[in-house]
C-alpha positions as CSV (number, residue, x, y, z in Angstrom):
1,X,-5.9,2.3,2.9
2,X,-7.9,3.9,-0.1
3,X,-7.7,2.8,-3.5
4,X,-8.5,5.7,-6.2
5,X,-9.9,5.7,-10.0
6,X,-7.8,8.4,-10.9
7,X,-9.6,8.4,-14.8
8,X,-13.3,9.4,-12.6
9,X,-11.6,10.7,-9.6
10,X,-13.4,8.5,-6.7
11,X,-12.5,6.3,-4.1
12,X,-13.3,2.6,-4.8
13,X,-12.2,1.2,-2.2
14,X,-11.6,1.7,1.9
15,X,-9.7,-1.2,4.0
16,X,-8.7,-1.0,7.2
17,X,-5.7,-2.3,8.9
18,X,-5.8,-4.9,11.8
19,X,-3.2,-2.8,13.4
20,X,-5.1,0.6,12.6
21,X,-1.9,2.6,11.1
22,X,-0.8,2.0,7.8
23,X,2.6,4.3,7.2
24,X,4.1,3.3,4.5
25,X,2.8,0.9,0.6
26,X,4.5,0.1,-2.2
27,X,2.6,-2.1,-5.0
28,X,3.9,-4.2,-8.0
29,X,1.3,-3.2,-10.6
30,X,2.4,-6.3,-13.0
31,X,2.0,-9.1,-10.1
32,X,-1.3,-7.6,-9.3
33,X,0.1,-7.0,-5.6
34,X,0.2,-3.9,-2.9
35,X,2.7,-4.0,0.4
36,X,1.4,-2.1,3.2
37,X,3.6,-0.9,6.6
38,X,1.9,0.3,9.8
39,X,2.1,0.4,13.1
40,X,3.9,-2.5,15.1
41,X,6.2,-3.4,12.5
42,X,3.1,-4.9,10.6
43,X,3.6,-5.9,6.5
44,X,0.4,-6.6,5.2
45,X,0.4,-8.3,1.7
46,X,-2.8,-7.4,-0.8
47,X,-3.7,-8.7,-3.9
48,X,-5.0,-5.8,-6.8
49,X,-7.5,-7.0,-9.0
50,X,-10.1,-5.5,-11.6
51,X,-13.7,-5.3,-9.7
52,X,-16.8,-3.5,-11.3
53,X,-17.5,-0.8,-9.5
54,X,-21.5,-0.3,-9.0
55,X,-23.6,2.9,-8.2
56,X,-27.1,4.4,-7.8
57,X,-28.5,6.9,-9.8
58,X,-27.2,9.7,-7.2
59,X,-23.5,8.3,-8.0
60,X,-22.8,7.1,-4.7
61,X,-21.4,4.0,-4.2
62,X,-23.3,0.7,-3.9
63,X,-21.2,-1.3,-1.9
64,X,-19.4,-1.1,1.6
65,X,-16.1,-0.8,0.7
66,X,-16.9,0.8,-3.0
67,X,-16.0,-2.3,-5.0
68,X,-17.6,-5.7,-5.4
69,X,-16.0,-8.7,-7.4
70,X,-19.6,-10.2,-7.1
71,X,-22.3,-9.5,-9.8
72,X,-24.0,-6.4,-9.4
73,X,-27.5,-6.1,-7.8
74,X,-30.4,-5.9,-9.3
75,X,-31.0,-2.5,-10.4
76,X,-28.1,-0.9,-10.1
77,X,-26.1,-0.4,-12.8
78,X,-22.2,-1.0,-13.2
79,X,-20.2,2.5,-13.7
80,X,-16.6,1.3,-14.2
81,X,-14.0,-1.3,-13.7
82,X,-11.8,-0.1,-11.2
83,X,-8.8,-1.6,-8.5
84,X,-10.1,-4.2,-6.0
85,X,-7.7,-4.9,-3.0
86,X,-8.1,-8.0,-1.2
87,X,-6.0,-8.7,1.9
88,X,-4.0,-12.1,1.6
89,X,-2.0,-12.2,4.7
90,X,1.0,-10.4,6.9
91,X,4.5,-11.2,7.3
92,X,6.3,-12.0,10.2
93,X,9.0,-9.0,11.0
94,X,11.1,-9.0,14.1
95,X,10.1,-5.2,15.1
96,X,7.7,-4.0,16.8
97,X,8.6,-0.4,15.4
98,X,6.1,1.1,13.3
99,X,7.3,0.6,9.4
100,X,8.4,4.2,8.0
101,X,9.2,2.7,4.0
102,X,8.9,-0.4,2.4
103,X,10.0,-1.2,-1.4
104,X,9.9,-4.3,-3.0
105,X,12.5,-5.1,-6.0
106,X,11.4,-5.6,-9.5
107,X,11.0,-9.4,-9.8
108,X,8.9,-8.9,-6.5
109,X,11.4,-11.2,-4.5
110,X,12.9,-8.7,-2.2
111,X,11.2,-6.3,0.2
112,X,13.6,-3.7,1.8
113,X,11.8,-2.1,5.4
114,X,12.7,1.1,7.1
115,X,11.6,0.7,10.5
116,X,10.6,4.3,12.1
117,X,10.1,5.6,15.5
């Protein structure tokens, strides 16, 4: 999963799945959460937040992953504020197909899966 400033065009962020596929993510900007499908019928669930973003002078990013919800070191400066995903768990699904589309209703309370083979 890649997260993208599309305002400076960079990636801020790179997670990987436990399962290693993702297929499928659907995200409910106003809850602040993101749905991802893979591989084994996995449904990861994310939370979105604000993170600074922090780089060196060459532009290249200062953390791991590209985003830190920590302070940022010592002499690097802060370029943006940018998405920050943060995995919070998985649901349980009874397939072990891997998960083609997922789409999750406007109050958030519903999550429709299209299992794939």
């Amino acid at each position: 999963l890649r997260l993208w400033d599309l305002h400076t065009q960079h990636c801020v962020q790179t997670c990987a799945s436990p399962a290693g596929e993702l297929w499928s993510v659907d995200m409910d900007e106003s809850a602040g959460r993101l749905l991802t499908g893979g591989a084994g019928g996995e449904l990861l669930l994310w939370t979105i937040a604000k993170a600074e973003v922090a780089g060196s002078a060459g532009g290249e990013s200062g953390a791991a992953d590209g985003a830190t919800e920590e302070a940022t070191p010592v002499g690097v400066d802060p370029l943006w504020m940018a998405a920050h995903a943060t995995l919070r768990g998985s649901i349980a699904t009874t397939s072990s197909a891997k998960v083609a589309q997922i789409s999750c209703s406007a109050d958030g309370g519903i999550v429709g899966v299209l299992y794939g083979d």
